[in-house]
C-alpha positions as CSV (number, residue, x, y, z in Angstrom):
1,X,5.5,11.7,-19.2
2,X,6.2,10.7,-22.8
3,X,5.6,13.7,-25.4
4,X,6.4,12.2,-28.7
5,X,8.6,15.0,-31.1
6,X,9.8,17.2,-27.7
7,X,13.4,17.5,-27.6
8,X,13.3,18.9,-24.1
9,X,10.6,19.4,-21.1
10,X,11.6,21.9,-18.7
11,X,9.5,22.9,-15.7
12,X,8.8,25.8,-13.1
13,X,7.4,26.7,-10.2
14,X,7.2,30.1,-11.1
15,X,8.2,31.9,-13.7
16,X,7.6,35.6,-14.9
17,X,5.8,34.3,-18.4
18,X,7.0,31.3,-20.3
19,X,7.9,33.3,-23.4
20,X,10.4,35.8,-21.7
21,X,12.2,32.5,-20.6
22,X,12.4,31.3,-24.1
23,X,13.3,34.6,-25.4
24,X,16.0,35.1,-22.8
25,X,17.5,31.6,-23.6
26,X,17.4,31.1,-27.1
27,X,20.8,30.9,-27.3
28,X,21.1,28.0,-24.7
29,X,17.6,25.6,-25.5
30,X,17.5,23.0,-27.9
31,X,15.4,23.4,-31.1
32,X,11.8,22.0,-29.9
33,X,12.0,22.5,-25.7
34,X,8.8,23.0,-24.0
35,X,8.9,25.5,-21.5
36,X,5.7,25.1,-18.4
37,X,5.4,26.8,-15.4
38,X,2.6,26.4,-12.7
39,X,2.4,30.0,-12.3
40,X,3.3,33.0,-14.1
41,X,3.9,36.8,-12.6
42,X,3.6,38.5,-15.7
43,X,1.7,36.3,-17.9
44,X,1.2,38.1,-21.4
45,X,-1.7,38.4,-24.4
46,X,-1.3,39.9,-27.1
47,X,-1.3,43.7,-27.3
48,X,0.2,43.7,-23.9
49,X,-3.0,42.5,-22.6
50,X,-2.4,40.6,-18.9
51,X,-3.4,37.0,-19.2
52,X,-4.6,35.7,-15.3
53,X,-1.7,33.3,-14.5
54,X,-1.9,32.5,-10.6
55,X,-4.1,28.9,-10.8
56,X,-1.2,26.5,-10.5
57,X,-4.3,24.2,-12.4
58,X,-4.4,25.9,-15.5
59,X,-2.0,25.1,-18.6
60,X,0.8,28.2,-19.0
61,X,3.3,26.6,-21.9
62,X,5.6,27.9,-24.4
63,X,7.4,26.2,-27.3
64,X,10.6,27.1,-28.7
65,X,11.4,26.4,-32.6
66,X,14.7,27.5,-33.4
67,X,14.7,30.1,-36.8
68,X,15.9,28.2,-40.0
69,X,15.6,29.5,-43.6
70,X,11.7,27.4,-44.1
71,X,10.6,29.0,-40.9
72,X,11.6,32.2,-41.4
73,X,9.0,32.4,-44.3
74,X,6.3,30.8,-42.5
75,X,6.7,32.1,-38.8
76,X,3.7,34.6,-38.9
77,X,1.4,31.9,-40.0
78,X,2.5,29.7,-36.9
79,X,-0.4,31.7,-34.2
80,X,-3.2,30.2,-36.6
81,X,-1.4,26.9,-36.4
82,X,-1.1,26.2,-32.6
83,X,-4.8,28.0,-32.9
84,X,-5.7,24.0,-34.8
85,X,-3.6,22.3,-32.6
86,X,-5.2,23.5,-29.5
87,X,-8.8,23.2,-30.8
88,X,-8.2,19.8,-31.8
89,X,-7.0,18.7,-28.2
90,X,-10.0,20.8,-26.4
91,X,-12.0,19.1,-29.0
92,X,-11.1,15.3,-27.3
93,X,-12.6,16.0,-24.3
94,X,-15.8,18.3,-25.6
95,X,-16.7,16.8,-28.6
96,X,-18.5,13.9,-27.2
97,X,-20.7,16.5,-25.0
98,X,-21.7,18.3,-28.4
99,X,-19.4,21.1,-28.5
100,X,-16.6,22.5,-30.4
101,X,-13.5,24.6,-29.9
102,X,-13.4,27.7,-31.9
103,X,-10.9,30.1,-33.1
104,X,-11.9,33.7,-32.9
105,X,-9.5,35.6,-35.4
106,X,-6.6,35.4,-35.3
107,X,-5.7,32.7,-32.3
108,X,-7.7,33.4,-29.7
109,X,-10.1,29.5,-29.0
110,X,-13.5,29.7,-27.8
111,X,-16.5,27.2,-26.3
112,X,-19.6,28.7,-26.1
113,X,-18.6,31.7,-27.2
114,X,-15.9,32.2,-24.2
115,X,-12.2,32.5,-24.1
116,X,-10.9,29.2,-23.0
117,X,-6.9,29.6,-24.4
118,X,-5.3,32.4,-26.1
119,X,-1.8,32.3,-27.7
120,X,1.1,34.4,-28.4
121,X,4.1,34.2,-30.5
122,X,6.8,36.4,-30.1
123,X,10.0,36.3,-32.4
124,X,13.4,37.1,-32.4
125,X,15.9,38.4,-35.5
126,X,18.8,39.4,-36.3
127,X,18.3,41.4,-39.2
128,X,16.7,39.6,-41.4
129,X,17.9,36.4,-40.0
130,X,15.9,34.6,-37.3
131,X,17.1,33.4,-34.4
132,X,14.0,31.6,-32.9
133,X,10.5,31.9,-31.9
134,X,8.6,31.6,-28.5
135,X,5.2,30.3,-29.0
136,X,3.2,30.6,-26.0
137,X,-0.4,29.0,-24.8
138,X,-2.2,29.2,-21.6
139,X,-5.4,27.2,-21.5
140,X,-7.7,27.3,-18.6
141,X,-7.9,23.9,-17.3
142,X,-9.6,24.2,-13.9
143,X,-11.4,27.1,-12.4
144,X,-14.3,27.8,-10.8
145,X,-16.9,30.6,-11.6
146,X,-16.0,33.2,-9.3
147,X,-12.2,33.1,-10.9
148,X,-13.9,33.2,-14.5
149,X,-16.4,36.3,-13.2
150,X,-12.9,38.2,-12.1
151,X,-11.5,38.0,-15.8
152,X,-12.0,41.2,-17.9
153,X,-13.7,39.4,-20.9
154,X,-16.0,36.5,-20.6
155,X,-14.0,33.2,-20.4
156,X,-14.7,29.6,-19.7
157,X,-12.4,26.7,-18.2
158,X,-12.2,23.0,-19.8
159,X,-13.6,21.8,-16.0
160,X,-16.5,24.2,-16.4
161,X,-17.5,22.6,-19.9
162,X,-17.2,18.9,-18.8
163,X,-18.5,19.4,-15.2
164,X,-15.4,17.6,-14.2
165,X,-11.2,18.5,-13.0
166,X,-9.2,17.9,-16.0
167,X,-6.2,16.2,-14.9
168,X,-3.4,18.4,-16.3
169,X,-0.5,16.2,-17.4
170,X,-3.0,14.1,-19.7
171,X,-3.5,17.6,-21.3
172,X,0.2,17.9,-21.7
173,X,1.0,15.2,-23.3
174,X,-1.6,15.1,-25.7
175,X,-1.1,18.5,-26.5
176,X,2.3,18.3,-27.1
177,X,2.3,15.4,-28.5
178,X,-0.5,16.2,-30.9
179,X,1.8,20.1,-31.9
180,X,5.0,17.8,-32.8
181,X,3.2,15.5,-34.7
182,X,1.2,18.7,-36.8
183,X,4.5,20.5,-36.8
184,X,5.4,17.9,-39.1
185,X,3.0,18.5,-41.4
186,X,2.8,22.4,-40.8
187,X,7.2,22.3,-41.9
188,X,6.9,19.9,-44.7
189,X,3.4,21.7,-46.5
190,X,3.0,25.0,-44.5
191,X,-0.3,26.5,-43.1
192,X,-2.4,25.3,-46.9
193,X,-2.4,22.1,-45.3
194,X,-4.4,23.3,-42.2
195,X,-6.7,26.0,-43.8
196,X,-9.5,23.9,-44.2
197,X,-9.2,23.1,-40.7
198,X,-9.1,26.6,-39.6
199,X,-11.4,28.3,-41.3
200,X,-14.2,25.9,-40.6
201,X,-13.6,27.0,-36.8
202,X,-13.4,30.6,-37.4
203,X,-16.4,31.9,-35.4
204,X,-16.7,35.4,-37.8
């Protein structure tokens, strides 16, 4: 699989959430690793909300951005960040059906009005230095309507809105393909460059 910008894939069976890796082994992961499991045990939203993480088919992802003196300043502006990137790759496969991924404030992305993805960064300092940050997605990719109806809040899955299984390491690399190539931007101008971007999603 070729992900243009990662510096390092590394996959799981099983992992307790893809974050608490990351945040574990900062000290050991290369600036820009990816971090995907197929399942999670304790898959985490924010608020310590419990995001459902046992469909093997659904997306569960972390990225790992090692702390520097730029991202320091902008690190709680990267949620609303991966909230463009991940509405511009949902976008690809539901734009041609008439619909559009939205952002309900502040990362949570919506079609139809239902969760489809939610995101959570979690950082790490010392003092006022930071060390890195874990910035985590899980997107539903395939489920069926009885898994949606057991989820606390009304959700969709990307299968559900195209009538048709997503196959999941397309997703991947697109996604992470399309975050490296943003991050870029995001690095060089900082979250001005996306505003325009964002708000037009913002649902409220």
């Amino acid at each position: 699989m070729e992900c243009t910008g990662a510096k390092r894939i590394l996959r799981f069976k099983v992992l307790d959430s893809t974050n608490t890796y990351v945040q574990k082994n900062m000290d050991l992961l290369l600036d820009r690793t990816v971090v995907i499991a197929e399942t999670q045990t304790n898959g985490k939203g924010r608020f310590a909300n419990t995001w459902v993480s046992n469909n093997s088919e659904n997306l569960y992802m972390s990225f790992f951005l090692k702390g520097n003196q730029r991202l320091s300043k902008m690190a709680v502006e990267l949620t609303q960040f991966m909230s463009v990137v991940s509405a511009i790759t949902v976008d690809s496969y539901i734009s041609d059906i008439g619909l559009m991924c939205q952002i309900k404030w502040p990362n949570d992305l919506m079609v139809n009005r239902r969760k489809i993805a939610g995101i959570l960064a979690e950082s790490k300092w010392i003092g006022s230095s930071l060390t890195g940050v874990a910035l985590g997605i899980g997107v539903n990719l395939n489920m069926n309507k009885q898994e949606l109806l057991h989820i606390d809040k009304p959700a969709t899955s990307l299968n559900v809105c195209i009538n048709k299984q997503v196959e999941k390491e397309t997703f991947i690399e697109q996604f992470v393909t399309n975050f490296f190539h943003l991050y870029e931007k995001f690095c060089e101008r900082g979250m001005n460059y996306f505003y325009s971007e964002y708000n037009k999603r913002l649902i409220y």
